[in-house]
N, C-alpha and C positions, 0 to 999 in steps of 0.2 A: 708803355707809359704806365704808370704808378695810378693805380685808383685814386681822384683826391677824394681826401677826407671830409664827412658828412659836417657842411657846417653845424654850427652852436648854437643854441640859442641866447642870445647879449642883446644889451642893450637895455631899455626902459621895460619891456617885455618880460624881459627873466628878472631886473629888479622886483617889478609886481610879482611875481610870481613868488621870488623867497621871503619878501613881506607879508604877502598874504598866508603862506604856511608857515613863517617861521612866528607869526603873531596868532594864529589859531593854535599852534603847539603848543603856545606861552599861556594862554587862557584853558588850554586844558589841562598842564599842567600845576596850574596856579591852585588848585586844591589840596597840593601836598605841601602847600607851606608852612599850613596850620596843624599835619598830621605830624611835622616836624619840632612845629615850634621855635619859636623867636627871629624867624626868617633864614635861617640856618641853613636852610636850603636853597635860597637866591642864588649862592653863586653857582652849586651846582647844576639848576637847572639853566640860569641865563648864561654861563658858560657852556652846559653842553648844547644847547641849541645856536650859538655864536660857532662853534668849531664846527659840528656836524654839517652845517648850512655853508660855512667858509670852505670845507674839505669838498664837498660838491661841488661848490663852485671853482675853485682849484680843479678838480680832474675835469668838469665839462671842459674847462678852456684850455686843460693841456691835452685831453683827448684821452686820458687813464681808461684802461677798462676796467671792469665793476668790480675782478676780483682785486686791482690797485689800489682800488677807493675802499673797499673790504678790510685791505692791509695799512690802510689808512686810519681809518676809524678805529683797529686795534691800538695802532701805536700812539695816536694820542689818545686812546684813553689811558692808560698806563705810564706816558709821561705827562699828560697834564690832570690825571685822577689823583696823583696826587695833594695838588694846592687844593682839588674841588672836590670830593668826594672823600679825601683821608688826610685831612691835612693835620693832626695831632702824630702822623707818622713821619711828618719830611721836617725838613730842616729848615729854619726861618718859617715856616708855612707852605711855602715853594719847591723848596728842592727836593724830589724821591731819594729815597731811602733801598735801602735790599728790605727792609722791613714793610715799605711803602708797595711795592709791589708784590709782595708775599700774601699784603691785604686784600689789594684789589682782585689778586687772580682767584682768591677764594671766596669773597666778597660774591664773585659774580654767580657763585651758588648758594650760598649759606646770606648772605645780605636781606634777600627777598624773605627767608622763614623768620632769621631774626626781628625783619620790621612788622611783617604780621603778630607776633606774637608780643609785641611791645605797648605796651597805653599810650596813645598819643599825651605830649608830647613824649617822642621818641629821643628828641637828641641828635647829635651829631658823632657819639662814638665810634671807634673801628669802624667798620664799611658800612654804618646806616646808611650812609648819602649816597652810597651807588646806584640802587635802585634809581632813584630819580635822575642820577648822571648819565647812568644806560641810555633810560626812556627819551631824555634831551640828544643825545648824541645820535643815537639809531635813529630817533626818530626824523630829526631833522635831516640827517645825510641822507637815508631812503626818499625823503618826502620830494627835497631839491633837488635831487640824484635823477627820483623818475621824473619832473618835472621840465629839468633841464635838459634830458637825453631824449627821453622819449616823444613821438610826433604824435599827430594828429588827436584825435579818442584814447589813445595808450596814453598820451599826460596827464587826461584828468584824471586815471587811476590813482595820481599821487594824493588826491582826496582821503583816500581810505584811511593811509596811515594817523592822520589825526585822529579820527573813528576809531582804529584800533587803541589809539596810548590814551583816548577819554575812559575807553573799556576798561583798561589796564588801571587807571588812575581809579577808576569807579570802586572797581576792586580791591585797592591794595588802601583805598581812604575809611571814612568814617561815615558814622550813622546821618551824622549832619553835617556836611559838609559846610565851610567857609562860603564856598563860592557856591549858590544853589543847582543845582543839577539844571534847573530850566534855565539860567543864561545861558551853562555853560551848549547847551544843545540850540538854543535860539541863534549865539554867535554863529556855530558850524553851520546850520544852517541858511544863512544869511549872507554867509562869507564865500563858503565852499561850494552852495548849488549855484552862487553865479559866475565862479572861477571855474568850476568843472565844465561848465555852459560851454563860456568860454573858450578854455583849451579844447574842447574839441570840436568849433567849430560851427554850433548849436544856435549862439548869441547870436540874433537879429535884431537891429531897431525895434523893427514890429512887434516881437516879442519881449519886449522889457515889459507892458503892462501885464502881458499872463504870467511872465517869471514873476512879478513884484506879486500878482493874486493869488499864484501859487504859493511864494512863502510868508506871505499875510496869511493864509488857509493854513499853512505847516504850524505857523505859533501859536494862533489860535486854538488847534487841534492838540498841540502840545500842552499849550497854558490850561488849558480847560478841559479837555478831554480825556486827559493821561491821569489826572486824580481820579475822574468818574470812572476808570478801568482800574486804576491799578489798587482806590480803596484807602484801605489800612495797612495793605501789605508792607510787611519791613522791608527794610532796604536790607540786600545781600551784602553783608561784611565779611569778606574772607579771612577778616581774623578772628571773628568767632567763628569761626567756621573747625578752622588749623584747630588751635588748643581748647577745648572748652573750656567754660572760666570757672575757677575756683568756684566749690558752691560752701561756702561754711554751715549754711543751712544743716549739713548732713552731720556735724559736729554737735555735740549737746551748747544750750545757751553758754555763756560764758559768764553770764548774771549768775546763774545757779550754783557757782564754783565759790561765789562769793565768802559762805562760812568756812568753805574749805581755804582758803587764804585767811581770814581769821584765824583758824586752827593754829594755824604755821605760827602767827604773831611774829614776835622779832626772836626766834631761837634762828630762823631762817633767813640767809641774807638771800632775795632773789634775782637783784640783780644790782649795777652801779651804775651810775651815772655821772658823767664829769661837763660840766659846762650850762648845767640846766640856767634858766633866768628866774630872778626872783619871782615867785609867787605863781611858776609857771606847774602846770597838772600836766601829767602824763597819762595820755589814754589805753586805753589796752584796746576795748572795743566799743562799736557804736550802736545801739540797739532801735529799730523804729517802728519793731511789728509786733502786734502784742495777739494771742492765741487764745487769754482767758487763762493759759497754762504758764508759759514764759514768755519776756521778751527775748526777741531774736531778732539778726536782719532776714528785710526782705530781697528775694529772688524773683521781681516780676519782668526782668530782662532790660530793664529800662537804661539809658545812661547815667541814670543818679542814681539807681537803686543801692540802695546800702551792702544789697551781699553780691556786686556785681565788683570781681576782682580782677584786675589785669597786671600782667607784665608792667614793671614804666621803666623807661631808658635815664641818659646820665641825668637830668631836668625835668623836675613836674612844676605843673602851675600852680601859684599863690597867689588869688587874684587880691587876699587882703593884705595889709599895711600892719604891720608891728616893728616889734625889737626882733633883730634877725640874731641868729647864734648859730655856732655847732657844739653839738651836743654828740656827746662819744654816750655806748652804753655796753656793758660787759654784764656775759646773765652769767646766774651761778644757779641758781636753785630752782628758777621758773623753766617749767613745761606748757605744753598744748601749742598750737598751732599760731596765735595773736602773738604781735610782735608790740612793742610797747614805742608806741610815737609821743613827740612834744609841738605841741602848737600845729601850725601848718607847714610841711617839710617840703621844702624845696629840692631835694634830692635824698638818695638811701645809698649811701657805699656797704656792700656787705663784703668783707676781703674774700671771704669764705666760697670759694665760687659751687662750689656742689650745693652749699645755702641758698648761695645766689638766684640761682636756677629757679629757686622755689618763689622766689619774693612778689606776693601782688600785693597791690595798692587801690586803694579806692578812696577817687579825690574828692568826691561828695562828701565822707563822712572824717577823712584824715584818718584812719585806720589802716595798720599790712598787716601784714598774714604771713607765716614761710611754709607751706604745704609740708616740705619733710621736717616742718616744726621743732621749735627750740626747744634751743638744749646747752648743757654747762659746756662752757670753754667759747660759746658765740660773741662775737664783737663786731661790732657795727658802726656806723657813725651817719650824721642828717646833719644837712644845711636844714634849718628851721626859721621860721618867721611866727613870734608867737602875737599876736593882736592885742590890743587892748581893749580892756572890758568895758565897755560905755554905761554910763551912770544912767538911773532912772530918770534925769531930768535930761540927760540930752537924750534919751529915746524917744522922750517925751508922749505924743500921743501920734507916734509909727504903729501903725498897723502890724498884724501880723506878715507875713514873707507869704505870698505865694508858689507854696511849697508840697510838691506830691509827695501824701506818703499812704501806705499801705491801709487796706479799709481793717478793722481791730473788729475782734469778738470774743465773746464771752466775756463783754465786761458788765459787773454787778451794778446794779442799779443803783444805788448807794453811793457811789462815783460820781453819780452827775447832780445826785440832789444834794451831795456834802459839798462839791465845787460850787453851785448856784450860791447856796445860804453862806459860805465862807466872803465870797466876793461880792455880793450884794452891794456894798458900798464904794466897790471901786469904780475906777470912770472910764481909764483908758487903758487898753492892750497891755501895758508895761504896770499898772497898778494890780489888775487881774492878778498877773504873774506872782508879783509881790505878794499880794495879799494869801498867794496859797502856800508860799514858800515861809514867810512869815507864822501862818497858824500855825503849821508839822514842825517847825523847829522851836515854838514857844508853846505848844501844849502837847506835843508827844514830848515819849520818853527815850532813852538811848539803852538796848540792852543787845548785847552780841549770842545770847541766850550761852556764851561758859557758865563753867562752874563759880560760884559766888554769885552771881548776877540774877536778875528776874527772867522768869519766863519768857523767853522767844522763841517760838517757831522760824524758821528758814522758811526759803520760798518767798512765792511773789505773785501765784497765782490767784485767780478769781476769789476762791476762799479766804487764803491770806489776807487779800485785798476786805473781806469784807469783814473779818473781824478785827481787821488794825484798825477801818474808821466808823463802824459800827460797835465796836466794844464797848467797857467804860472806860478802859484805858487803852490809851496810843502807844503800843511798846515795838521797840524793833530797832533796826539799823538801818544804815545806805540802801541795803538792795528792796526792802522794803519802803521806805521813805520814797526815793526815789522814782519807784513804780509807780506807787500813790499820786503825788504832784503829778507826775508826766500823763497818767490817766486822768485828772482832775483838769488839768489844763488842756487836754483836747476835747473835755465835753465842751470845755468855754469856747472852742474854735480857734485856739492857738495851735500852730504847731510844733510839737514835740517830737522829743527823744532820750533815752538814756543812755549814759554814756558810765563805763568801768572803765577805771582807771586808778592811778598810786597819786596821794598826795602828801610829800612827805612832810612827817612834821619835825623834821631836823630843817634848820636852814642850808644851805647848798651855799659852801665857799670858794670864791672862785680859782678853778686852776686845782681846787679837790676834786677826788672820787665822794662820792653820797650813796650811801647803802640805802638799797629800798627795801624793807622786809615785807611780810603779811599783814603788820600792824600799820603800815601804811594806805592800804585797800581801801577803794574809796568809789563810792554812785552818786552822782549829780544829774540834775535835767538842764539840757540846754531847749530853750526856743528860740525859732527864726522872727525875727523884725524885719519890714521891709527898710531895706537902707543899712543894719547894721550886720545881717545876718545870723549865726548862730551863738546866743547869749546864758552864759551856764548861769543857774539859780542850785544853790545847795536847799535840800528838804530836809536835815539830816539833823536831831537836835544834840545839843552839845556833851561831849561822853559824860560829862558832870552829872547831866541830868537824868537821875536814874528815879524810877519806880520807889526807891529806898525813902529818900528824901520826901515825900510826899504820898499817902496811896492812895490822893483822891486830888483834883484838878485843880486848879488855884481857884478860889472863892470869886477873887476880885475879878479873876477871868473866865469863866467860865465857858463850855465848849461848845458850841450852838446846839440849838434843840432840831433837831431832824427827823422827819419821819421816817421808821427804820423801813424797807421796802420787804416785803417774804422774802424767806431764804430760798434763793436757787434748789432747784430738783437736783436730786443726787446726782444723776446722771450728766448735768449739765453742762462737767467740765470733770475732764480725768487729770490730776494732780501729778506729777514726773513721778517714776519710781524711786530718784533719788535725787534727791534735788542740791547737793552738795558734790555732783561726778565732775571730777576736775576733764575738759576739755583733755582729749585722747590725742599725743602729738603722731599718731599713727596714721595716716590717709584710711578713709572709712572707703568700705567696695565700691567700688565704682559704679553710680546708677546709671539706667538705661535713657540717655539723653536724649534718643530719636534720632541720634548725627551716626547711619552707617560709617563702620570703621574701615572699609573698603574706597567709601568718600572722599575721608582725611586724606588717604594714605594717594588719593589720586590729585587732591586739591595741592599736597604738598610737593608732590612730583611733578608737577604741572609748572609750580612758581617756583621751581628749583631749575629745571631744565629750559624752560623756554625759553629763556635767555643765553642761555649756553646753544641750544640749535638754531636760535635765532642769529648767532655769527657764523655758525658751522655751518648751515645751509647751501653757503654758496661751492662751501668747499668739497661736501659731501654730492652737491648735484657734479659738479666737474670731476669727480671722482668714480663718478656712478658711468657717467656717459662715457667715460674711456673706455673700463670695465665692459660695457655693453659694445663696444667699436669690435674691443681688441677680441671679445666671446666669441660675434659675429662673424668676423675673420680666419680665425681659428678652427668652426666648427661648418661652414663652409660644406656644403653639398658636394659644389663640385673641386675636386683636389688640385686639381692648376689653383681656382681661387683662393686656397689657402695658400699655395706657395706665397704667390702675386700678395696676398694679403700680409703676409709674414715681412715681404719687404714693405712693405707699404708702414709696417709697423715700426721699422726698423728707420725709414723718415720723419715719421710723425716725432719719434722718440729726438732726434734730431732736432727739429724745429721748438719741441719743447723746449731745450737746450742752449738755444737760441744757436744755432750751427747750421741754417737750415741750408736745402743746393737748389741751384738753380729749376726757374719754371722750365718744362720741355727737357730735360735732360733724360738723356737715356739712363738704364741700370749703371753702367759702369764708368759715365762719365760722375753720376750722382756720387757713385764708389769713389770716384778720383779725387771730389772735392771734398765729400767724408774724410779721407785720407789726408786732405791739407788744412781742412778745420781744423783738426786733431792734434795736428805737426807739434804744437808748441806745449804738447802736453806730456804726460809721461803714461800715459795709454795710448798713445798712438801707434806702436806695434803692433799691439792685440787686436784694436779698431781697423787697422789698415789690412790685416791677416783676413781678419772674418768678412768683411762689408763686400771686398772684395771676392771672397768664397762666395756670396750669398747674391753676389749681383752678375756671377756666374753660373750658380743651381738656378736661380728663379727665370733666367734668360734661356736655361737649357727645356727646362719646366712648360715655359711658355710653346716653345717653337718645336721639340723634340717630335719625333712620328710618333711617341706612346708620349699617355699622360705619366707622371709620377704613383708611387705607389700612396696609400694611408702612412706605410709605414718609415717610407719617403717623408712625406710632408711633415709628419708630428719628430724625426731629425731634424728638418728645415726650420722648424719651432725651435728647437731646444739652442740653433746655432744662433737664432733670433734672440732670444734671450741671453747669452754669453755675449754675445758683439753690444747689445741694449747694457749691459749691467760695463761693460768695457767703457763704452762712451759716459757714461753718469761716474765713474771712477774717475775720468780726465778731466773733469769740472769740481765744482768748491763746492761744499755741503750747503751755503747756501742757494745755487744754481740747482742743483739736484731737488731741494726742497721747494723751489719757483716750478721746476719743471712738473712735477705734478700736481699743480693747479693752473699751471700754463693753459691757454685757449686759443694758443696759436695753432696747435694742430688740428682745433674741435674747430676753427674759421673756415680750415679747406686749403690745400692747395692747389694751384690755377695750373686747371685740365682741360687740354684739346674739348671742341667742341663736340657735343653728340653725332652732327653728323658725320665728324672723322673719326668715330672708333666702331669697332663691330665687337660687339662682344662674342668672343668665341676663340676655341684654344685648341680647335682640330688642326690636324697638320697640312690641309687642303689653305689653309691662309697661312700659307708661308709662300713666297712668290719667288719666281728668278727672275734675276737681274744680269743684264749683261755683262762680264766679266770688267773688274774694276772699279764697278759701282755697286757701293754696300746696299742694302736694302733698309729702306725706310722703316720697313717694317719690324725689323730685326731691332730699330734705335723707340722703341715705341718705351712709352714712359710706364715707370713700373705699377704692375699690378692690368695694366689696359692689353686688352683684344690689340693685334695688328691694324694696320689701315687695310681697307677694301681696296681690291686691287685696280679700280679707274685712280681714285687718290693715288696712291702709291707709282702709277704709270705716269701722273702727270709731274708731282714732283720729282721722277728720273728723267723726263726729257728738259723740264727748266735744269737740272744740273748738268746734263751734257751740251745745253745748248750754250 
């Protein structure tokens, strides 16, 4: 009679069971929606956690075994990866493609580096959404799978898997996650120690008040104890980890370039633009750290910091309101590293994909970058959102923005006592502002320091600074201008920045190209308001108004009386060596980041392959453990046991096959039914020749008065493998490829009990039988010792009685 089969677990029982895991997977998961962006990732995570958990529940009740469920989980990720994880490659959204699966299969290694190395929002392009379809699908099939098969203490192992894909998600998320890291650990907690109780058996009435003190103790220890250990420590981002981020820091300022784009003026067109919006500025870069020497951005690692560049996929956020547009741009003459943005950009298509490569983004300041830096023949194109500019009276009296920015040095004293006396009469945060932008553009002068024109020095530094508003005259340009204001308005406690950029003074017609030269170069300061955010003020006075025209101040205006502060010590500030070096579109040496390259190269290989071994696994352990059967057998001490093991292989290989013969059959009845498995195949000759040879050598083997030679048994190998490779020929490629991960041979077949065999292969257990009666012992199943000869005597008198 047929072993029955291990019942299932059903019922309200295993309901709880795949609620309770398939709802902890969803809340651990639920952090990568926001790494996604615009919920992008719904369907693939609540789809793969709906298939994974159905596909479990499917093989528990049809009784699959694990590598079935294995081969399950393949095949729908691949037809339904698809609609959920690549659906820009199928048809309607739904149907796969030859393309559609080209994606996924490569997706399941190259997806994981792509999305590390991406700015959240990442998008939903080519195989971003795998990663998280994987995580849902494995994680759920594994979780139900051990849940539902496994008994006693072995089910609550299915706890873990959660544990593992929060690790996972921890990892592959952001600094700040959506969902705080302490729910997400309070949930498992609270869910999983009373369902692991449970399943194994643990769960008493009585103790529901120590479990409930136990995890009151857990959250408590978590909510308040895990800050007092863990500090200020950052949180491990494995995507800064992968690529370290762009540092422009190592590049000269790009303020400094500023007379060297005057130079050019319009003999040079340096680039074009088609679709700008009226009146809208194009940025080159954002500046908010000041040295004493130049502005630059800062590098303090933070998530807003200005020289903190990332990867960003097909979609970035634009958390403000404007006129949206696209805006094409074609360079021709501009170089360095800054790529030129409009407004707030909603996306960056660069066709160019070797460009591509290079493009970060940093959405604090609306500034990109291309690392192997522009160059003639580049084309690009932005969804953009450009804001509009809120007037002094709807700022009205907003405060400044609670805004980090870098602590500034070496700034001349002079700064803050010319900001005080200028703003003296103003009231609120937005008058302040005014009233400084107002002064510098109605009592400075405009001079680019060419030929014809007055006196300008370049530069922006400390010195600079102190004799444009300690002079008797205010002479200078944008990059100067601008420095001023933006230093005068953070002594007032506003926050500042400067920003370089093109402002063209041709109007932009729609559906034209618009040439941008050098003579369009242009410095503004924007400050943050709470409620409006970042609001540009121009310092810059009008080109009209030059030095020429007047060489002493307006009477009627005159420029306040200040007390001059001493001049800084020589030493107090080093001036750039050149302060006109146009930004080098060349990657500068690479510094020494503290991040071993040994690390990378392990952290990369880690989130490449583990998902790849993480399906192979089962296949590779049932692979491993034949190999170790068939070595065993093989290499065998004693040389009977090799024969006997050699047929024993030549079974197993069988049963993979699904051909298997009868329990209790002797060698050559096994041989007979071999023989009629086969019949309908077109290797049944070959199969019927050998099996039969081999179920003759291993019975001569056994019973013979001499053992077999070495040199015997490794021929009885070689026939083992001709008659093995005969049988997989008479089957279909895909039976052959079942066969080796089949686990019907690695089950056992059903073997006479220990007390009926004697191991042993002397020719002293070989027995006679009275004539006309075979011996028992002779029909003994392949690879086993004879019976002892009381068995063997008792079963010859029940046959003659």
């Amino acid at each position: 009679m047929s072993p029955r089969r291990r019942p299932r677990r059903a019922g309200v029982a295993a309901v709880a069971d795949v609620v309770c895991l398939v709802g902890v997977l969803g809340v651990a998961l639920a952090p990568l929606v926001a790494v996604y962006g615009d919920r992008v990732a719904v369907p693939a995570i609540a789809g793969g956690l709906l298939l994974g958990a159905g596909l479990a529940l499917l093989g528990a009740a049809r009784g699959w075994s694990a590598i079935s469920v294995v081969a399950g989980v393949v095949a729908t990720y691949f037809v339904a990866g698809g609609a959920l994880a690549a659906p820009s490659t199928t048809v309607a959204g739904v149907v796969p493609t030859v393309d559609t699966l080209r994606v996924l299969a490569r997706g399941l290694g190259s997806s994981w580096q792509q999305m590390l190395t991406l700015q959240p929002p990442v998008g939903s392009s080519g195989a971003l959404l795998v990663p998280p379809y994987v995580l849902a699908l494995v994680g759920s099939a594994a979780a139900v799978g051990i849940a539902l098969r496994a008994r006693g203490a072995a089910a609550s192992s299915a706890a873990f898997v959660p544990v593992v894909v929060v690790a996972a998600v921890a990892l592959l998320g952001t600094r700040h996650p959506t969902v705080p890291p302490i729910v997400t650990g309070v949930v498992l907690l609270v869910v999983l120690l009373p369902w692991a109780a449970w399943r194994a058996g643990l769960l008493r009435v009585r103790r529901f008040v120590s479990l409930g003190l136990i995890a009151a103790l857990g959250v408590v220890a978590a909510v308040a104890g895990a800050p007092a250990v863990v500090g200020e420590t950052p949180r491990l981002v494995v995507r800064d980890e992968i690529v370290p981020p762009f540092d422009p820091r190592a590049y000269p300022s790009p303020l400094s370039a500023f007379r060297q784009f005057v130079k050019e003026g319009k003999k040079t067109t340096l680039f074009t633009v088609t679709g700008l919006p009226a009146q809208a500025r194009i940025r080159l870069a954002t500046l908010d750290r000041y040295d004493g020497v130049v502005w630059n951005v800062a590098g303090d690692g933070t998530a807003d910091s200005s020289g903190e560049f990332r990867r960003v996929g097909g979609t970035i956020d634009a958390p403000s309101r404007g006129i949206p547009a696209t805006v094409r741009v074609a360079v021709d003459g501009l170089t360095g590293v800054w790529l030129p943005t409009v407004g707030e950009p909603t996306s960056l298509d660069v066709p160019d994909q070797t460009a591509a490569a290079g493009l970060r983004f940093n959405d604090a300041t609306q500034a990109a970058v291309l690392t192997g830096g522009v160059h003639d023949g580049l084309t690009y194109s932005m969804d953009v959102v450009v804001p509009r500019v809120p007037t002094d009276k709807e700022i009205g009296r907003a405060i400044g923005q609670d805004v980090t920015l870098p602590v500034d040095s070496g700034i001349p004293d002079i700064v803050a006592t010319t900001a005080a006396d200028v703003a003296r009469d103003a009231g609120t945060p937005v008058q302040v502002a005014r009233a400084l932008s107002q002064w510098l553009t109605d009592d400075g002068y405009f001079s680019n320091g060419l030929t014809g024109q007055a006196d300008s020095l370049s530069g922006h530094g400390a010195d600079r600074m102190s004799s444009l508003l300690g002079g008797k005259l205010m002479v200078g340009d944008g990059e100067q201008y601008a420095s001023a204001m933006a230093l005068m308005a953070r002594a007032m406690g506003l926050p500042s920045r400067v920003v370089l950029g093109f402002v063209p003074q041709e109007t932009a017609v729609k559906g034209k190209p618009l040439a941008v030269t050098g003579d369009d170069i242009s410095a503004w300061v924007e400050i943050a308001f709470s409620g409006y955010g970042w609001v540009p003020f121009d310092a810059t006075p009008p080109r009209e108004q030059t030095p020429e025209q007047s060489e002493q101040p307006n009477p009627s205006d005159p420029q306040p009386q200040v007390v001059q502060p001493p001049p800084p010590p020589p030493d107090a500030v080093k001036p750039p060596d050149d302060d006109t070096e146009q930004p080098s579109p060349q990657a500068p040496p690479s510094a020494q980041d503290g991040t071993p390259r040994w690390r990378e190269v392990v952290i990369i290989g880690g989130a490449v392959t583990a998902p790849l071994l993480l399906l192979a696994l089962p296949f590779i352990i049932v692979g491993a453990l034949k190999a170790r059967r068939r070595r065993k057998r093989r290499r065998s001490r004693d040389v009977t046991s090799r024969v006997a093991g050699g047929w024993d292989e030549v079974l197993d290989a069988a049963a993979d096959l699904r051909r298997p013969v009868l329990a209790h059959a002797t060698r050559r009845e096994s041989a007979r039914a071999l023989d009629d498995a086969f019949a309908d195949t077109g290797a049944q000759p070959a199969v019927a020749s050998s099996v039969h040879e081999l179920a003759r050598t291993a019975d001569r083997a056994a019973f013979a008065p001499r053992p077999p030679t070495a040199a015997e048994a490794a021929a009885y190998w070689a026939d083992v493998d001709t008659a093995v490779r005969a049988m997989r020929r008479g089957v279909g490629w895909r039976r052959r490829t079942w066969a080796r991960l089949s686990l019907a041979s690695l089950r056992g077949r059903h073997r006479p009990s220990k007390r009926s065999r004697r191991v042993t292969a002397s020719p002293q257990s070989v027995v006679t039988t009275s004539p006309g009666v075979s011996s028992p012992a002779a029909t003994s199943t392949a690879g086993e010792a004879p019976e002892s000869q009381d068995v063997v005597l008792r079963k010859t008198s029940r046959r003659g009685s």
